[in-house]
CHARMM internal coordinates of N, CA and C (Angstrom, degrees):
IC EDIT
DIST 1 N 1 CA 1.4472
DIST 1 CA 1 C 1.5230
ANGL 1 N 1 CA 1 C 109.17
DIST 1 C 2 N 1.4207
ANGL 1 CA 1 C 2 N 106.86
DIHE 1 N 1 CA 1 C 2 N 131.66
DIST 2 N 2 CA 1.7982
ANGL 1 C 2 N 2 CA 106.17
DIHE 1 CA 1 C 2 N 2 CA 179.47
DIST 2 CA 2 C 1.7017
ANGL 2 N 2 CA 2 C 95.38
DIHE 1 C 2 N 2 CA 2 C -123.78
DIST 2 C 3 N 1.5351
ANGL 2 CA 2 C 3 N 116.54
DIHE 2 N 2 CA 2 C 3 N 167.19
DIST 3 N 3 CA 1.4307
ANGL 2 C 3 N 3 CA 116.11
DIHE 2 CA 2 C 3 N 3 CA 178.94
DIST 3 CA 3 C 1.9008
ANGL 3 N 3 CA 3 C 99.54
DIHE 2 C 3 N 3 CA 3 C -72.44
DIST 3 C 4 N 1.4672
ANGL 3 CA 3 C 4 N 98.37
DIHE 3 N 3 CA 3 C 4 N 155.41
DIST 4 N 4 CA 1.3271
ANGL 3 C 4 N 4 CA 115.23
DIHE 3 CA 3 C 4 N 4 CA 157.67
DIST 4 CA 4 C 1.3714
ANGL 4 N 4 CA 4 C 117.58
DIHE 3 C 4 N 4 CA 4 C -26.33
DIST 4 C 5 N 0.7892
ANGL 4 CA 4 C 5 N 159.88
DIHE 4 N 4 CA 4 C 5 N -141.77
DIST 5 N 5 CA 1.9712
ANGL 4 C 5 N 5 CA 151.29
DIHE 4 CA 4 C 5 N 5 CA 85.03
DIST 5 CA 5 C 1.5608
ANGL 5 N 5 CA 5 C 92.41
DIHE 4 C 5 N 5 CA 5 C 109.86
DIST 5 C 6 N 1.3907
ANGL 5 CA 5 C 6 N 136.50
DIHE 5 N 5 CA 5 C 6 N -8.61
DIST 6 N 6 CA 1.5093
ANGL 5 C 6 N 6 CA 129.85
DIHE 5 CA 5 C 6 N 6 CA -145.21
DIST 6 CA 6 C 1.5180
ANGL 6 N 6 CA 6 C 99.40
DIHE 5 C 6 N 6 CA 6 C -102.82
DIST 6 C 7 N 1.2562
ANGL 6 CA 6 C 7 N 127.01
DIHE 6 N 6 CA 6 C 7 N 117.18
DIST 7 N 7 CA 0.8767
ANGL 6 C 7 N 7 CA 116.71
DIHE 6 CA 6 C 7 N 7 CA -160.49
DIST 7 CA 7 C 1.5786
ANGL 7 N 7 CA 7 C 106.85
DIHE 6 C 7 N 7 CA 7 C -108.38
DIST 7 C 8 N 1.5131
ANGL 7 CA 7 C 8 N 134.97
DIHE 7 N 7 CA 7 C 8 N -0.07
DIST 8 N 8 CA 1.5594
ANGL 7 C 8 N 8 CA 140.31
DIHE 7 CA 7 C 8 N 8 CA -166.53
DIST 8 CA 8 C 1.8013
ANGL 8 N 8 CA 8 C 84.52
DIHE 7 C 8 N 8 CA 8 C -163.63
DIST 8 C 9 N 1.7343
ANGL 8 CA 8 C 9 N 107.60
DIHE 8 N 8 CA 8 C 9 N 134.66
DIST 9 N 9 CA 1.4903
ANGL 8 C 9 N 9 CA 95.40
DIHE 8 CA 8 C 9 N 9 CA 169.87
DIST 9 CA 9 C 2.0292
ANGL 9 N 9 CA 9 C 83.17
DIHE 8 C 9 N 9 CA 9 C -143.87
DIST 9 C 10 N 1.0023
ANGL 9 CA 9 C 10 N 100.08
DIHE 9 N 9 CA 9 C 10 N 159.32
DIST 10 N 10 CA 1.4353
ANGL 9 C 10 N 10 CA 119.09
DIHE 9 CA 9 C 10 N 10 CA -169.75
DIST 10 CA 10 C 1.1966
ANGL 10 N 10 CA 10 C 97.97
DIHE 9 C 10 N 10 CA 10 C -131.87
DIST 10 C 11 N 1.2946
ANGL 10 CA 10 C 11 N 123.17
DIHE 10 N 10 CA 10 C 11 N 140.06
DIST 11 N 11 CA 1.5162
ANGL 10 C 11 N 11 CA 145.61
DIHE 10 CA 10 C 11 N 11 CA 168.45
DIST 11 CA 11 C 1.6822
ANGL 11 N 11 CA 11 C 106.01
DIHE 10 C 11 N 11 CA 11 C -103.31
DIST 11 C 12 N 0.8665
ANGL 11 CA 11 C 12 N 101.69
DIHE 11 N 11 CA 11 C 12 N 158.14
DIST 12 N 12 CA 1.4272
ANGL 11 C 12 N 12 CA 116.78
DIHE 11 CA 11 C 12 N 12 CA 170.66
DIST 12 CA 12 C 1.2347
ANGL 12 N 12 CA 12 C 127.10
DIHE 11 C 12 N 12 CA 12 C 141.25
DIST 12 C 13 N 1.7742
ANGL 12 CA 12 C 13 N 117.22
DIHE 12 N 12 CA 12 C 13 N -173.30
DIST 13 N 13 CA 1.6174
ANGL 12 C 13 N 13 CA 109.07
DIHE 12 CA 12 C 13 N 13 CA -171.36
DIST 13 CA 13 C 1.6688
ANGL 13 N 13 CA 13 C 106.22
DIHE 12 C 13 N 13 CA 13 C -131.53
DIST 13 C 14 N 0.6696
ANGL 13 CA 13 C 14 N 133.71
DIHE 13 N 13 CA 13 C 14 N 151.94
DIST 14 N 14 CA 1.7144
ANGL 13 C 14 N 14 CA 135.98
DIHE 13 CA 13 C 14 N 14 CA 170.03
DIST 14 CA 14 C 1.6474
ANGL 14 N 14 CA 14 C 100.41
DIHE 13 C 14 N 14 CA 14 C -83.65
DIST 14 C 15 N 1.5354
ANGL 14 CA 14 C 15 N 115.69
DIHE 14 N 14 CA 14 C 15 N 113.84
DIST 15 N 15 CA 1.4321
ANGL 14 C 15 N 15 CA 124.81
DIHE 14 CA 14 C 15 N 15 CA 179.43
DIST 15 CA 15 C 1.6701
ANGL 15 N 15 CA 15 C 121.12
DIHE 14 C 15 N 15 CA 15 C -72.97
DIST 15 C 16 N 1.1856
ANGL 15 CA 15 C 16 N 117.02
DIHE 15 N 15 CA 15 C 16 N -8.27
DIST 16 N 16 CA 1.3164
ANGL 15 C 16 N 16 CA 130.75
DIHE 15 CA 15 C 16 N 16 CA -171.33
DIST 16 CA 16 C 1.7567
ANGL 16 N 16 CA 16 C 111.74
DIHE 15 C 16 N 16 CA 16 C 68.21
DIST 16 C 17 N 1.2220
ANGL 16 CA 16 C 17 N 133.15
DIHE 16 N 16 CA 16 C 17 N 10.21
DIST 17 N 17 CA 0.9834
ANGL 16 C 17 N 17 CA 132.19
DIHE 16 CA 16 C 17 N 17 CA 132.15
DIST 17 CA 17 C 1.3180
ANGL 17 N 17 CA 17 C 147.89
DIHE 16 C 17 N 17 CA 17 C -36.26
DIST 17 C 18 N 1.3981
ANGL 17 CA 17 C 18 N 122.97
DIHE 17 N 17 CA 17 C 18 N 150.54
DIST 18 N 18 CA 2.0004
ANGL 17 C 18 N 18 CA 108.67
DIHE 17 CA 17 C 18 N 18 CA 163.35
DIST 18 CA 18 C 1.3157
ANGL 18 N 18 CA 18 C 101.63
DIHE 17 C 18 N 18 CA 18 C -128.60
DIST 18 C 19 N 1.1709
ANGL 18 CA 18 C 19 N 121.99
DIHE 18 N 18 CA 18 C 19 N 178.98
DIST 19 N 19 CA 1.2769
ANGL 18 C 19 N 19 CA 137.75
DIHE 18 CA 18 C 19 N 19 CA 146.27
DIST 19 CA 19 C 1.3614
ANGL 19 N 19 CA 19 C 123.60
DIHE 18 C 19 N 19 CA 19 C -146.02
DIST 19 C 20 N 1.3372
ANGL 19 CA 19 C 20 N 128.80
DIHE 19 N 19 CA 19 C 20 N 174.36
DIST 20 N 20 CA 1.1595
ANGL 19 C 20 N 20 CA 112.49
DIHE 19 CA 19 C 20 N 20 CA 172.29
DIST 20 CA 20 C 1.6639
ANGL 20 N 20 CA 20 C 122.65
DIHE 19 C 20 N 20 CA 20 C -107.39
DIST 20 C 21 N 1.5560
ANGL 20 CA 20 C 21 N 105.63
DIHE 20 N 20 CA 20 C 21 N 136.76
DIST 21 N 21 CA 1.4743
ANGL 20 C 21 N 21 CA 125.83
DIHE 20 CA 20 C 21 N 21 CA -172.47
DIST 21 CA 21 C 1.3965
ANGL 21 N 21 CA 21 C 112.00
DIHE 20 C 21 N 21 CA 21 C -85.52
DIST 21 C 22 N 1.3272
ANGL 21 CA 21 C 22 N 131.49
DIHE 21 N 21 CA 21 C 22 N 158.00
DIST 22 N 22 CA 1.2023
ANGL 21 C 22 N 22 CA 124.26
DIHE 21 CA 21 C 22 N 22 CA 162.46
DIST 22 CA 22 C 1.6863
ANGL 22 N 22 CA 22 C 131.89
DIHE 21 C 22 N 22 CA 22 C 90.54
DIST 22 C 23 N 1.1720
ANGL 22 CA 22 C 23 N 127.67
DIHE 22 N 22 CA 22 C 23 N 172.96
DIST 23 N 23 CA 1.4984
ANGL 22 C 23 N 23 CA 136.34
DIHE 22 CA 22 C 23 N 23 CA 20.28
DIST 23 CA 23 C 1.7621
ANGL 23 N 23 CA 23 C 107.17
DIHE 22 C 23 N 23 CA 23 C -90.91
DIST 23 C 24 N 1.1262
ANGL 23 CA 23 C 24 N 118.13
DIHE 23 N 23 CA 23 C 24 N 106.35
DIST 24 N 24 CA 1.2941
ANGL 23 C 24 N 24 CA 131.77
DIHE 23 CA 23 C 24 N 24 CA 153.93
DIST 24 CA 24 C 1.5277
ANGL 24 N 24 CA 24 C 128.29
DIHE 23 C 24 N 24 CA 24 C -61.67
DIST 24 C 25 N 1.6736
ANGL 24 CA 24 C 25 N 142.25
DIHE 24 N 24 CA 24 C 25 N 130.91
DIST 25 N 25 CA 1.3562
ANGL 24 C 25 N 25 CA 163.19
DIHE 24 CA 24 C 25 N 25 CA 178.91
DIST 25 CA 25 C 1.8754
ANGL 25 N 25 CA 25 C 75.77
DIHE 24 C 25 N 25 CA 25 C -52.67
DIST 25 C 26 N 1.1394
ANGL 25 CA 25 C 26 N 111.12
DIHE 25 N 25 CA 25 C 26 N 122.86
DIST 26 N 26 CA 1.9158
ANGL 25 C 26 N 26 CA 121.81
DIHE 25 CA 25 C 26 N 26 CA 149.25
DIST 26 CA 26 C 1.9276
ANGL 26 N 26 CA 26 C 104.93
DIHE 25 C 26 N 26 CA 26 C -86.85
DIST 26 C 27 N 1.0743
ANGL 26 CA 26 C 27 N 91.82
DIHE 26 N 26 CA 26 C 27 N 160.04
DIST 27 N 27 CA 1.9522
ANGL 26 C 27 N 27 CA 95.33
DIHE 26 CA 26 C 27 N 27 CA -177.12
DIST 27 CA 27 C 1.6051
ANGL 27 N 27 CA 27 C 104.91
DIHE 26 C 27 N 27 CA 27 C -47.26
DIST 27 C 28 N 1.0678
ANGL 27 CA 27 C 28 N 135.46
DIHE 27 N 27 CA 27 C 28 N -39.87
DIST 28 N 28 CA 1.6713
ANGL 27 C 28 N 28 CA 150.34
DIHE 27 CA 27 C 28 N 28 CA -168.96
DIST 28 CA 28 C 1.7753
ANGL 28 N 28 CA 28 C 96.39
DIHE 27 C 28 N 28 CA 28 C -62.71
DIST 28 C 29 N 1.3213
ANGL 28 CA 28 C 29 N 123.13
DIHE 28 N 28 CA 28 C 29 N -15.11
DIST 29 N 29 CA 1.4034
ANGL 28 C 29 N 29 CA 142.05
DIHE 28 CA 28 C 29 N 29 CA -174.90
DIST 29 CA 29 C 1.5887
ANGL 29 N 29 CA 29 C 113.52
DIHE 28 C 29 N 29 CA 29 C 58.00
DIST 29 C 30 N 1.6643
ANGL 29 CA 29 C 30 N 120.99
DIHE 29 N 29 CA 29 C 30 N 21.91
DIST 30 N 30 CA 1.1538
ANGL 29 C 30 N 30 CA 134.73
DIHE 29 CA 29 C 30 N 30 CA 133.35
DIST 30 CA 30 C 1.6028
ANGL 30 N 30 CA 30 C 142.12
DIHE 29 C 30 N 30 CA 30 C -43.88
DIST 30 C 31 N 1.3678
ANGL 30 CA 30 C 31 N 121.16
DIHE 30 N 30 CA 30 C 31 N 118.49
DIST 31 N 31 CA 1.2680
ANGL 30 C 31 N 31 CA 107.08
DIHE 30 CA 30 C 31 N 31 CA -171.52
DIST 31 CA 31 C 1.7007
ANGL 31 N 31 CA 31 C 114.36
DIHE 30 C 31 N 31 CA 31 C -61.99
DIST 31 C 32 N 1.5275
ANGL 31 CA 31 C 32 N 127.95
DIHE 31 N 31 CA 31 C 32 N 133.58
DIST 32 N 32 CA 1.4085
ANGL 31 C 32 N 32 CA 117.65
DIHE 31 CA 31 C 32 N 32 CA -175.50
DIST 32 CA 32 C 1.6786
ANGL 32 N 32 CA 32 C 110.59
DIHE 31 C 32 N 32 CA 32 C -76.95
DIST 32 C 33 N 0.9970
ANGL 32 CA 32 C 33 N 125.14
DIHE 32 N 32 CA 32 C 33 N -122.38
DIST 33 N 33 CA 1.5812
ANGL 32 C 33 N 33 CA 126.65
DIHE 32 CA 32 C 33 N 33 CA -168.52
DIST 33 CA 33 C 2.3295
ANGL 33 N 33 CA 33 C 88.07
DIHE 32 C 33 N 33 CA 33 C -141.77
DIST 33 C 34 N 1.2919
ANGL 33 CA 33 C 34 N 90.32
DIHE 33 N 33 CA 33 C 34 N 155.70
DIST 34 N 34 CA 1.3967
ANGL 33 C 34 N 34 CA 113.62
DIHE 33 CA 33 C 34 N 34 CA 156.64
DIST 34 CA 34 C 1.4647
ANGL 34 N 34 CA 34 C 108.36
DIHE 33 C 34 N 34 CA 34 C -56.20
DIST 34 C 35 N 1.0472
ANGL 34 CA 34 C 35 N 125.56
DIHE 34 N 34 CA 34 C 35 N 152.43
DIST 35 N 35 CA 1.1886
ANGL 34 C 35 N 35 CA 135.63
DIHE 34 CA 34 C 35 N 35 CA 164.64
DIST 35 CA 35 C 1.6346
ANGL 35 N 35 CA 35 C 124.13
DIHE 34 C 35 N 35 CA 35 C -178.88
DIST 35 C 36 N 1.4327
ANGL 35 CA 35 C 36 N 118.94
DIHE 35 N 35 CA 35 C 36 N 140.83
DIST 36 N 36 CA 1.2952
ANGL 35 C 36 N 36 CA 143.98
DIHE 35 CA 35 C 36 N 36 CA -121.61
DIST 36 CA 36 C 2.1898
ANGL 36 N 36 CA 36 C 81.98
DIHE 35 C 36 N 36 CA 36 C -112.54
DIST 36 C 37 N 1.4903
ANGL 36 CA 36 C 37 N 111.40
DIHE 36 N 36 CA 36 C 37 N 94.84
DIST 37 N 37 CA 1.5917
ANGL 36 C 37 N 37 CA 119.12
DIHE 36 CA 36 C 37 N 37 CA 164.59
DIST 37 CA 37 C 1.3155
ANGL 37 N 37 CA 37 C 122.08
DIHE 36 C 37 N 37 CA 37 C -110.61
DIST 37 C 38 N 1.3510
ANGL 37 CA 37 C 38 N 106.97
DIHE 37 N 37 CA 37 C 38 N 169.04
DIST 38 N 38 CA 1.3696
ANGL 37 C 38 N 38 CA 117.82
DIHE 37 CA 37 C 38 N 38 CA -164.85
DIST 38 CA 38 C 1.6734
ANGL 38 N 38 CA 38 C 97.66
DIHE 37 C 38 N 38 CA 38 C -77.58
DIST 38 C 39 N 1.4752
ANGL 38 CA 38 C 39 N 97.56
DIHE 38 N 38 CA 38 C 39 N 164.01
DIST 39 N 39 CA 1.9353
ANGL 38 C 39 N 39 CA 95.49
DIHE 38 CA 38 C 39 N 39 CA -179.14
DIST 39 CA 39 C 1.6706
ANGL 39 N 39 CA 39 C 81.42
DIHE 38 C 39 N 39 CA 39 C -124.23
DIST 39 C 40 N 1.9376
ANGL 39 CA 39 C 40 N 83.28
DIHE 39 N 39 CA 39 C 40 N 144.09
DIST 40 N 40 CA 1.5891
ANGL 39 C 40 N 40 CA 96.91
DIHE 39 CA 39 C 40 N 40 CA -168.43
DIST 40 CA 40 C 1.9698
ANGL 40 N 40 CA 40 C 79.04
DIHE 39 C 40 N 40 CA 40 C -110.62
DIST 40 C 41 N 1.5400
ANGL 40 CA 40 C 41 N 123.39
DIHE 40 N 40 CA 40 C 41 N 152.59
DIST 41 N 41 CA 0.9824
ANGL 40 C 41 N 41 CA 106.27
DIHE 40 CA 40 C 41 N 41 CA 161.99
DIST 41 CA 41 C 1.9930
ANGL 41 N 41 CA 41 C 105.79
DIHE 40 C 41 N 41 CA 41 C -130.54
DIST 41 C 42 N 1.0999
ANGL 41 CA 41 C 42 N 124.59
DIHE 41 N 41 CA 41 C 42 N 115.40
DIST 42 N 42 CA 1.5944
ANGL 41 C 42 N 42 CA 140.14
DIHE 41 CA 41 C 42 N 42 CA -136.76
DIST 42 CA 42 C 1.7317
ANGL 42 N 42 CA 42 C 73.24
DIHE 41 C 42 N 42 CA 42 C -92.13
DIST 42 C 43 N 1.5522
ANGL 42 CA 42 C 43 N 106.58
DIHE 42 N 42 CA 42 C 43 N 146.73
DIST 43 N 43 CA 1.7307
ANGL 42 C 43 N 43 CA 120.54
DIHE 42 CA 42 C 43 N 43 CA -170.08
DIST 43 CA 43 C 2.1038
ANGL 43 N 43 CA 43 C 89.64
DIHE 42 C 43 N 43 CA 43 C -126.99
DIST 43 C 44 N 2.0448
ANGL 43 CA 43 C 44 N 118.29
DIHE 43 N 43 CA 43 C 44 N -22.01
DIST 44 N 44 CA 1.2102
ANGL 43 C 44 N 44 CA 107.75
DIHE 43 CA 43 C 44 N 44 CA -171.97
DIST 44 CA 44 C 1.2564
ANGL 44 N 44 CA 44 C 108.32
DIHE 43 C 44 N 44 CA 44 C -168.89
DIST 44 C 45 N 1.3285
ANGL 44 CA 44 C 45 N 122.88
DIHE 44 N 44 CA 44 C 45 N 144.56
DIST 45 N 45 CA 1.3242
ANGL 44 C 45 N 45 CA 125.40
DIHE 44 CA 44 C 45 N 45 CA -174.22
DIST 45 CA 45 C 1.1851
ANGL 45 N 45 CA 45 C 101.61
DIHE 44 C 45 N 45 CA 45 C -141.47
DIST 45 C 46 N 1.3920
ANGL 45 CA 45 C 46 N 109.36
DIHE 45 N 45 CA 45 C 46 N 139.11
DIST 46 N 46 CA 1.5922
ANGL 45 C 46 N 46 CA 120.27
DIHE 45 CA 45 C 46 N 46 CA -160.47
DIST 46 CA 46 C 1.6253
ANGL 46 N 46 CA 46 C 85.34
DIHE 45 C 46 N 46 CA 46 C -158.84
DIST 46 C 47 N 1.5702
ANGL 46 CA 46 C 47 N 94.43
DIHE 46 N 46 CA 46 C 47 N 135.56
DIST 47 N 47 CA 1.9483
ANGL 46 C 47 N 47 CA 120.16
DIHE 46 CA 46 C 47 N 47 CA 166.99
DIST 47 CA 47 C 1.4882
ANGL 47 N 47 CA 47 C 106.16
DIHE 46 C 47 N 47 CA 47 C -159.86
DIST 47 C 48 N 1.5693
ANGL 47 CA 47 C 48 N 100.48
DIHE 47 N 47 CA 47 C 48 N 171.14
DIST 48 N 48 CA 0.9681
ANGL 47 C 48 N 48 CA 130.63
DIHE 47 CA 47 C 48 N 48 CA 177.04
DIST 48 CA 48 C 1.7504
ANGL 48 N 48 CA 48 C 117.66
DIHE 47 C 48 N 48 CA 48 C -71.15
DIST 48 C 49 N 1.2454
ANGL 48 CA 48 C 49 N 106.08
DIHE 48 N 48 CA 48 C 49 N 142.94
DIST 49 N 49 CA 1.3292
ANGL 48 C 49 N 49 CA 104.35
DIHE 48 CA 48 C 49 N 49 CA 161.63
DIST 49 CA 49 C 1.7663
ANGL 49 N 49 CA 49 C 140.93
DIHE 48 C 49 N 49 CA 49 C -47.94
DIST 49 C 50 N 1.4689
ANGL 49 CA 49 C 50 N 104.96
DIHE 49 N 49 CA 49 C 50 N 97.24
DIST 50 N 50 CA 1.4366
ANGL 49 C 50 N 50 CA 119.44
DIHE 49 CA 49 C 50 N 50 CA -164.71
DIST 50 CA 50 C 1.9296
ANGL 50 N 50 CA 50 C 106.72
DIHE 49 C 50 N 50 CA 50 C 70.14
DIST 50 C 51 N 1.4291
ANGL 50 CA 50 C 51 N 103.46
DIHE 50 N 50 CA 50 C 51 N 67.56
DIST 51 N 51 CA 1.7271
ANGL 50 C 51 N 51 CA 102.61
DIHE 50 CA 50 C 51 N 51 CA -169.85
DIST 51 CA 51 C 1.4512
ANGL 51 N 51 CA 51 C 90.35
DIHE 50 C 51 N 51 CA 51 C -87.31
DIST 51 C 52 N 1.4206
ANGL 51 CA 51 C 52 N 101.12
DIHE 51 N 51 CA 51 C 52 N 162.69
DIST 52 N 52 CA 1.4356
ANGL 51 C 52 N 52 CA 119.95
DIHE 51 CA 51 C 52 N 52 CA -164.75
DIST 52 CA 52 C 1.5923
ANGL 52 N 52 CA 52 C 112.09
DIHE 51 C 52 N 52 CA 52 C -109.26
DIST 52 C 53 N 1.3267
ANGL 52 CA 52 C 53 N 132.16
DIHE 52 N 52 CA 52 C 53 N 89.67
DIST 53 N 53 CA 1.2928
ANGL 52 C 53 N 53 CA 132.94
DIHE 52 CA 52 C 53 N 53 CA 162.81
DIST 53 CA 53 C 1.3001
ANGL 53 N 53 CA 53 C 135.28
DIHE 52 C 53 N 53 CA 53 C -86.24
DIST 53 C 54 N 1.4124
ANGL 53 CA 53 C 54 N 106.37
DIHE 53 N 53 CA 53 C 54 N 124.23
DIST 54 N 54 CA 1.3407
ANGL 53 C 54 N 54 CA 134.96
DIHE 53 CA 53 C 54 N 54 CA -169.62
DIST 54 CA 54 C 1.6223
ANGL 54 N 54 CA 54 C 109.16
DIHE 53 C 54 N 54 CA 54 C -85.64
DIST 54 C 55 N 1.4848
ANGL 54 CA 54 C 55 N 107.17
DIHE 54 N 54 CA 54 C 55 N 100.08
DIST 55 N 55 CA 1.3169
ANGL 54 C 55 N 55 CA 93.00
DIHE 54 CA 54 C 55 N 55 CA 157.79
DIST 55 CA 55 C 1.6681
ANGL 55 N 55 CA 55 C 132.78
DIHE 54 C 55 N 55 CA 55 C -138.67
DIST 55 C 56 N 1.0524
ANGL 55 CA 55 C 56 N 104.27
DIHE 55 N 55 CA 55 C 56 N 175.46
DIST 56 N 56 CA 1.8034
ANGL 55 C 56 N 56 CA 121.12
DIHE 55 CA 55 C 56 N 56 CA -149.60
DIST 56 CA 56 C 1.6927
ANGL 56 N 56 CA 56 C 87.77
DIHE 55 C 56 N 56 CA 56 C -97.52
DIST 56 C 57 N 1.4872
ANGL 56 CA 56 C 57 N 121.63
DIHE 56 N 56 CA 56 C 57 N 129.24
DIST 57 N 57 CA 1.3292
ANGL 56 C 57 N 57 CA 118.09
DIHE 56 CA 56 C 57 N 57 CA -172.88
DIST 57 CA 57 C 1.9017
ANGL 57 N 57 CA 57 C 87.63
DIHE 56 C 57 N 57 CA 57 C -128.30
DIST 57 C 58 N 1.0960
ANGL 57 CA 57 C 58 N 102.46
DIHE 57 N 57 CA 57 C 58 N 86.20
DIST 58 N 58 CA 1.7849
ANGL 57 C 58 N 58 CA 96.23
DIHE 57 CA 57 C 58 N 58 CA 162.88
DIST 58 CA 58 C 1.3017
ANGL 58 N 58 CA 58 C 145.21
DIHE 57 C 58 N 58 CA 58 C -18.30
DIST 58 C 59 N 1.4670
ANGL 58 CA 58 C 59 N 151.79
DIHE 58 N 58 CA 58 C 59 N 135.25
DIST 59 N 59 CA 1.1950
ANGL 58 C 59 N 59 CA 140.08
DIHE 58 CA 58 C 59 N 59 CA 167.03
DIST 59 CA 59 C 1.8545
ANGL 59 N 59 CA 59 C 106.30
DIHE 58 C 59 N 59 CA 59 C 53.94
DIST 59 C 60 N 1.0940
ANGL 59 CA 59 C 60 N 114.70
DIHE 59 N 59 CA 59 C 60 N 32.64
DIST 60 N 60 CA 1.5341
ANGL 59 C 60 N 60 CA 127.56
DIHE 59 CA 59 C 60 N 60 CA 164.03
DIST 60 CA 60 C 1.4305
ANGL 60 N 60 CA 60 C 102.37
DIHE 59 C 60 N 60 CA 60 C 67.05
DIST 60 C 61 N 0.7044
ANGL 60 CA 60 C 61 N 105.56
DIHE 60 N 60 CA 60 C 61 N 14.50
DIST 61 N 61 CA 2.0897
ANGL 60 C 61 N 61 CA 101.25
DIHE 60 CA 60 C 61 N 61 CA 160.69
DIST 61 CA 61 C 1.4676
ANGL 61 N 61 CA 61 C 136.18
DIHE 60 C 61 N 61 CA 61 C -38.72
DIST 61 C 62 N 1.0764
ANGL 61 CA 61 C 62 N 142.15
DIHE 61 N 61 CA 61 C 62 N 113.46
DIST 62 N 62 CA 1.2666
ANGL 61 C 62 N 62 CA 152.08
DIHE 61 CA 61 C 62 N 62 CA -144.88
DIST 62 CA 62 C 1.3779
ANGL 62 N 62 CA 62 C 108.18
DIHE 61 C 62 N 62 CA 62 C -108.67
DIST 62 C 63 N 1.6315
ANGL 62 CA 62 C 63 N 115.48
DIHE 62 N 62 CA 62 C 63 N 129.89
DIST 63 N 63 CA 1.8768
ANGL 62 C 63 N 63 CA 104.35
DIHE 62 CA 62 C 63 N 63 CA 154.77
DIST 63 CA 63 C 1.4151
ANGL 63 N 63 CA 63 C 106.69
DIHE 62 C 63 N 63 CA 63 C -91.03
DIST 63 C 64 N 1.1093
ANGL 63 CA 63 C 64 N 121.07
DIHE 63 N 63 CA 63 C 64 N -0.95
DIST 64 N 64 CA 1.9116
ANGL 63 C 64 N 64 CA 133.38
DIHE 63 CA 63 C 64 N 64 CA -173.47
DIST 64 CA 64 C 1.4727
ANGL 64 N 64 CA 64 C 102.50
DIHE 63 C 64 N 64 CA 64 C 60.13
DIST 64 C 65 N 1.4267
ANGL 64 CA 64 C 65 N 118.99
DIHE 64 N 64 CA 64 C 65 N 51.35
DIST 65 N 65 CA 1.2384
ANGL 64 C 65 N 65 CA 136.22
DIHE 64 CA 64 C 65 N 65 CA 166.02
DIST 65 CA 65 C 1.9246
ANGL 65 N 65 CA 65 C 108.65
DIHE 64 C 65 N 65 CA 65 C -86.90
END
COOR INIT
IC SEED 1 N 1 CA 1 C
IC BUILD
């Protein structure tokens, strides 16, 4: 069960794994550090018709949209 309003829902499990991520731009548009995350591995993805994703583009990054 997900709330009403949900517009993208992902299934999956956290493997207890890491790996390492990065170096990613932080908002300051500095490169951050490497760092060692969990691996999610997704089993289903289910949305709504034409769902709406929001996303966060770091250190002012552009699609030139």
């Amino acid at each position: 069960m997900v709330p009403a309003a949900t517009e993208i829902v992902l299934e999956g499990h956290i493997t207890g794994q890491r790996v390492a991520e990065g170096p990613f731009p932080d908002l300051t548009g500095t490169m951050d550090v490497v760092r060692a995350q969990p691996v999610i591995e997704i089993d289903c993805i289910t949305h709504r018709r034409s769902p709406i994703y929001h996303a966060l583009l770091p250190a002012g990054w552009s699609t030139g949209f």
